[in-house]
N, C-alpha and C positions, 0 to 999 in steps of 0.2 A: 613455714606453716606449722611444724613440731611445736615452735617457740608460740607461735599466735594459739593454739590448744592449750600447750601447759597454760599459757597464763590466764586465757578464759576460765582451766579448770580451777583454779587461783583463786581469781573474782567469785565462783561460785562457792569454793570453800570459804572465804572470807564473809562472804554478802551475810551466808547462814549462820556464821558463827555469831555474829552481832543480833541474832534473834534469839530471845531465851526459849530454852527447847532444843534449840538448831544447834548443829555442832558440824567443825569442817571435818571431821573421821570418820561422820556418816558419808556425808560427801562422797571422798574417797574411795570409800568400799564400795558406794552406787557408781564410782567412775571407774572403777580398775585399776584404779592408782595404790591401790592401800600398802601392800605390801612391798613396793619399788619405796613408795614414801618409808617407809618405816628404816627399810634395808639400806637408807642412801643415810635417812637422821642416826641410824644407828652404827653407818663406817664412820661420820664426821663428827660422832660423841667418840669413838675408839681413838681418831687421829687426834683429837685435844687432848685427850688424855696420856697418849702416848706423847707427845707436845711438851706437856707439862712435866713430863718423867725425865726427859731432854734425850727421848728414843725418836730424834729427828728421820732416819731410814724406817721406821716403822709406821712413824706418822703421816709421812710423805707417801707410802704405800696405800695408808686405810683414805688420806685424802682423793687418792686416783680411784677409789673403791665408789667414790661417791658420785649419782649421775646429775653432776651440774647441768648440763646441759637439759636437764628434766626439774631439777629442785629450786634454781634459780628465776625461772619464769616463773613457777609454781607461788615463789615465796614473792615475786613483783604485783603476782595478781591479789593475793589476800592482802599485801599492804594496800592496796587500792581500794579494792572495797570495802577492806576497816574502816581508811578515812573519808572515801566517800561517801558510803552505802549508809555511814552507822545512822545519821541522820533524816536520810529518809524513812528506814524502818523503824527508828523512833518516831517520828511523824505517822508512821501507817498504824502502830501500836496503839500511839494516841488517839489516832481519828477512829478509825477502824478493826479494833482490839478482836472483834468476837472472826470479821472475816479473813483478818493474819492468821490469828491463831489455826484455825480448823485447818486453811489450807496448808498450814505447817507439819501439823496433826497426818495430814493422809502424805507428806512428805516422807516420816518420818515411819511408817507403818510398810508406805514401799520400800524403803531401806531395810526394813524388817526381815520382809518376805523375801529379797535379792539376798539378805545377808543368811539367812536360815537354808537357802540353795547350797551355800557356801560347808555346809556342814555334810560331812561325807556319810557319818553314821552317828546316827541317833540312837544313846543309851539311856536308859532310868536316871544313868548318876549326868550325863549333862542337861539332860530335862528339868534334875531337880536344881543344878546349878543356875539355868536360864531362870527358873521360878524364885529363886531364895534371892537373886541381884537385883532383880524387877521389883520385886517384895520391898527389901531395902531403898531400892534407889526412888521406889512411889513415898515412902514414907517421910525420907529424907528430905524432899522435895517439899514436903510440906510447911518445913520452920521457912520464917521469914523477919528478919531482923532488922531493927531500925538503919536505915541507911548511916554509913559516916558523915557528916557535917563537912568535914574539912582533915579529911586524912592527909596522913605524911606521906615521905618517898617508903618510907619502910611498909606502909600497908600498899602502896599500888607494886612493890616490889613481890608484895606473900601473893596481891592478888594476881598478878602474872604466872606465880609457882602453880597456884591453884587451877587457873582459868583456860591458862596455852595450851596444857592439854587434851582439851578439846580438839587440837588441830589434828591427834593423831587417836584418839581414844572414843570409834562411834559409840552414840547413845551417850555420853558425859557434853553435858550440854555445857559450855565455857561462861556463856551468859546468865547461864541458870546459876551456875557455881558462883559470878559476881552477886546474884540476886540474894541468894544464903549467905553471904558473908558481907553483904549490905555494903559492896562497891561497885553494885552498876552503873550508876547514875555519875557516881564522881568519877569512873571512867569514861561515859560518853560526856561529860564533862571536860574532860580534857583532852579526849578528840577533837571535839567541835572549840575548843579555844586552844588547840595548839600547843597544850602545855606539854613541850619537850620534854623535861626532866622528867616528869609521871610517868609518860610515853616510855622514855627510856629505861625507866624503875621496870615500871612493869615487864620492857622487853627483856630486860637482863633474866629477870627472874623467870620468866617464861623458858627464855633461852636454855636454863640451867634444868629446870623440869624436865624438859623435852630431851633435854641430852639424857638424862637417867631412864625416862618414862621407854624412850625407844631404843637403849639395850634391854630393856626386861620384855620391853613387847616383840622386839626381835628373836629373844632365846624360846622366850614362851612359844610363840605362832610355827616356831623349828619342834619344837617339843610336845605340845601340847591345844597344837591349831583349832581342832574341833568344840575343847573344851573352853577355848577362850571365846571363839566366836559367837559361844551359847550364852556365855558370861556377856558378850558384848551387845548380843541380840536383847537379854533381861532391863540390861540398861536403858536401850533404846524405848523397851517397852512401860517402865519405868519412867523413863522421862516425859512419857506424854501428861503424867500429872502438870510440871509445870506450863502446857501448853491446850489444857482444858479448855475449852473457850468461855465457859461460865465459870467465873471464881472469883473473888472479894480481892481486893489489898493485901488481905491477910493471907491468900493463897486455898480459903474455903474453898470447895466444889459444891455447885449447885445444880439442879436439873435443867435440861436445854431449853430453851425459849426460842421462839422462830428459827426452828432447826434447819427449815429448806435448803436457804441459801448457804449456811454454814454446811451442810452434806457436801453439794454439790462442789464445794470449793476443796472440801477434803478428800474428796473421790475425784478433780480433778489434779491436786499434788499428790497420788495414787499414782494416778498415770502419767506426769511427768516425771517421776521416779521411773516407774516401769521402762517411759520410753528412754529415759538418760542408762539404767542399764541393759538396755536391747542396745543402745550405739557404743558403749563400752564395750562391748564382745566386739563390735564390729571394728572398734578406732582401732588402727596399728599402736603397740606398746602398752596397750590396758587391758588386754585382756587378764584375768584373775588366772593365776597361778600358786594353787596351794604350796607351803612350802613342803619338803620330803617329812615323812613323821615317821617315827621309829615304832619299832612293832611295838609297844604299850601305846603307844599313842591310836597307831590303827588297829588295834583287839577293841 
């Protein structure tokens, strides 16, 4: 049963990340996974690298650090609903653009509010942090560039570097970041036709992100927890530019139009957020555990 949860939480991390806006790090944070994920990707980037050094007895130590039996269902279920999912939610984007979006929208607002609990004390200078990333990350969100035609392995490789991180980084939307850098399409392009090689580009490069992204996120949330999560909260808030429900091609925002139904949808991913972290406290092994912060961290 352990195994049948990690990998649902999997599929849910995955499902989302193929939505632009959606990111599996929100996920995580809404499931009580975040910091087990982070602490497992960050001993199995230590053991390659000591690997590579050919410090085999240190490697073999930071490997046994890492909770396979938690990270490998985990990473069964987002390949799952990579390759299955990507195409339905391109299909529901298509059909029904304004009723994804919103309901994404109060997803991503509940992960807001679970993740702002997360903050033990609230200062002027993490307030101002939460505002200046949000500030940035709405702005950012705006460029929108001509899709590539017929990219190489070398751009579905950068877009891997760029995109993976979404799996551990809430509020950095993976699918938003393919939309900026005009490789979404020619990656659900090559989900949906199989194109191994791309597949594999992409994963490598992802792979090598993720090993850097979560030693830094690991020293940092040891070090400096309160002020990253406010950094992390900005983004989240931020990212909702790219999942406006009124907006052009070009990514313009416009004013709502038959708002009812688009509320309703966004205040019901509200409360399935809320109730996915009310059973997080309750699941055995998820519950949130800050990490220890040194006294500059806690002043």
């Amino acid at each position: 049963m352990p195994y049948l949860g990690d990998g649902l939480r999997g599929i849910l991390m995955g499902s989302v990340y193929v939505v632009p806006g959606g990111d599996g790090g929100t996920v995580a944070l809404v499931l009580g996974i975040y910091d087990r994920l982070i602490a497992s990707l960050h001993a199995g980037a230590s053991a390659l690298g000591y690997l590579l050094r050919g410090r085999f007895g240190d490697a073999r130590r930071r490997f046994g650090d890492v909770e396979w039996h938690f990270l490998l269902p985990l990473g069964v279920g987002i390949v799952i609903a990579a390759v299955t999912v990507a195409s339905v939610i391109d299909r529901l984007l298509e059909d029904h653009p304004v009723a994804t979006a919103a309901t994404f929208v109060g997803l991503v607002l509940g992960a807001a509010v679970i993740a702002w609990r997360l903050v033990e004390h609230w200062t002027p200078t993490r307030y101002s942090v939460l505002a200046v990333t949000a500030a940035i990350t709405f702005f950012a969100l705006g460029f929108r560039p001509d899709e590539f035609t017929d990219p190489g392995i070398l751009a579905f490789f950068g877009a891997g570097v760029v995109s993976l991180v979404a799996l551990i980084l809430p509020g950095f939307s993976g699918s938003t970041a393919l939309i900026t850098i005009g490789m979404y399409q020619p990656f659900l392009d090559a989900v949906t036709d199989r194109d191994l090689v791309a597949i594999g580009a992409f994963l490598v490069g992802g792979v090598l992100c993720l090993a850097a992204m979560s030693t830094m996120l690991d020293a940092l949330l040891h070090s400096r927890h309160d002020t990253v999560v406010a950094a992390l909260i900005g983004l989240m808030i931020g990212s909702l530019r790219a999942l406006w429900p009124w907006q052009d091609e070009s990514g313009a925002m416009s004013a709502p139009t038959d708002w009812a139904m688009p509320l309703l949808l966004a205040v019901a991913g509200f409360v399935v957020v809320a109730g996915a972290g009310w059973w997080a406290q309750k699941a055995p092994g998820t519950r949130h555990q800050a990490p220890a912060k040194p006294d500059s961290e806690a002043s």
